[in-house]
C-alpha positions in Angstrom: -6.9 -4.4 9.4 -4.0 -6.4 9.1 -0.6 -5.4 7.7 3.5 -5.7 8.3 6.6 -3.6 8.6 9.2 -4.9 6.8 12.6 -3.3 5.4 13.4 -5.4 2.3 11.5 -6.4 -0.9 12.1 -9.8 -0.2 10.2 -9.8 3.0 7.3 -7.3 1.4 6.6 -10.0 -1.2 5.2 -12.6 1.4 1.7 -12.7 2.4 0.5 -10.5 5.7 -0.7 -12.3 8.5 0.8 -15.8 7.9 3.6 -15.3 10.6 5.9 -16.2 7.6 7.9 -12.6 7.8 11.0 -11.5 9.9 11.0 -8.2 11.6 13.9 -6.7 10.0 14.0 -3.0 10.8 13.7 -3.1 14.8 10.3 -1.4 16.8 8.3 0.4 14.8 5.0 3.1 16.5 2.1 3.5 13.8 0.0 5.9 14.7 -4.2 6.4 13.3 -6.8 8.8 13.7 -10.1 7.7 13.6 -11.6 9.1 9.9 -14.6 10.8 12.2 -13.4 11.5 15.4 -14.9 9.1 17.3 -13.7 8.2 21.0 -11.8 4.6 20.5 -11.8 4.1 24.7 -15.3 3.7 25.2 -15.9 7.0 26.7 -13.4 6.3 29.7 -10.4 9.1 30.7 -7.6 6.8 31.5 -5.1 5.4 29.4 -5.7 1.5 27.5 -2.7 0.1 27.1 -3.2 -3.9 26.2 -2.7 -6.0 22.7 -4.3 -8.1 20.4 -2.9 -11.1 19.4 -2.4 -12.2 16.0 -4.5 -15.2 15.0 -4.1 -17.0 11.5 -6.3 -20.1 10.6 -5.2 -22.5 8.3 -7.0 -26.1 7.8 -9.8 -24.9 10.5 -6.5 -24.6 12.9 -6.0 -21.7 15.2 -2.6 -20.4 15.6 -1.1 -17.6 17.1 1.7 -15.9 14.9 2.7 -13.1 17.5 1.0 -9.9 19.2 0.4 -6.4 18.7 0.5 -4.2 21.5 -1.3 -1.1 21.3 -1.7 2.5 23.3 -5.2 4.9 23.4 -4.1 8.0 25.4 -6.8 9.0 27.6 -6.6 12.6 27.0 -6.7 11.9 23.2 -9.0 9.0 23.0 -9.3 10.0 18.9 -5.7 8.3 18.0 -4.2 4.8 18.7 -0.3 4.0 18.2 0.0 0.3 17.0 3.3 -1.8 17.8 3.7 -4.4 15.9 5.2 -7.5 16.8 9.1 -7.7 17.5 9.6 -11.1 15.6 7.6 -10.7 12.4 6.6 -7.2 11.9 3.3 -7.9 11.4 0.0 -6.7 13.0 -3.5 -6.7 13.5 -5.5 -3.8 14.2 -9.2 -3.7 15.5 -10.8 -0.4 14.2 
């Protein structure tokens, strides 16, 4: 899944995952559930707390555009809080 937070129409209107937005509103936490319950840490009891990085290719090129970190509690493996990244908002979530 990708997406971005963003604060103003103008920046809503361009295209998510091009690294082509600003981050206008500051940090922002999403937080999912998994639709059946399933444990996201592959069954271990302590806390994953790592990112993904945001990848875009254009003309068979790979770029980076940014990060998002994210955080699986360990005592509720069933819900992951997304951060996404401080300089464009956007993000890129492997569910």
């Amino acid at each position: 899944m990708i997406g971005k937070v963003t604060g103003v129409p103008i920046q809503a209107a361009k295209p998510s995952g091009l690294g082509k937005t600003s981050n206008n509103i500051g940090n922002a936490e999403i937080g999912f559930t998994t639709q059946k319950l399933y444990d996201i840490t592959d069954n271990t009891s302590s806390n994953v707390d790592d990112s993904w990085d945001n990848i875009m290719y254009e003309d068979d090129q790979e770029n980076n555009v940014g990060e998002t970190g994210y955080y699986i509690a360990g005592l509720s493996p069933k819900n992951i809080k997304i951060f996404p990244d401080q300089e464009t908002g956007e993000f890129v979530a492997y569910l």
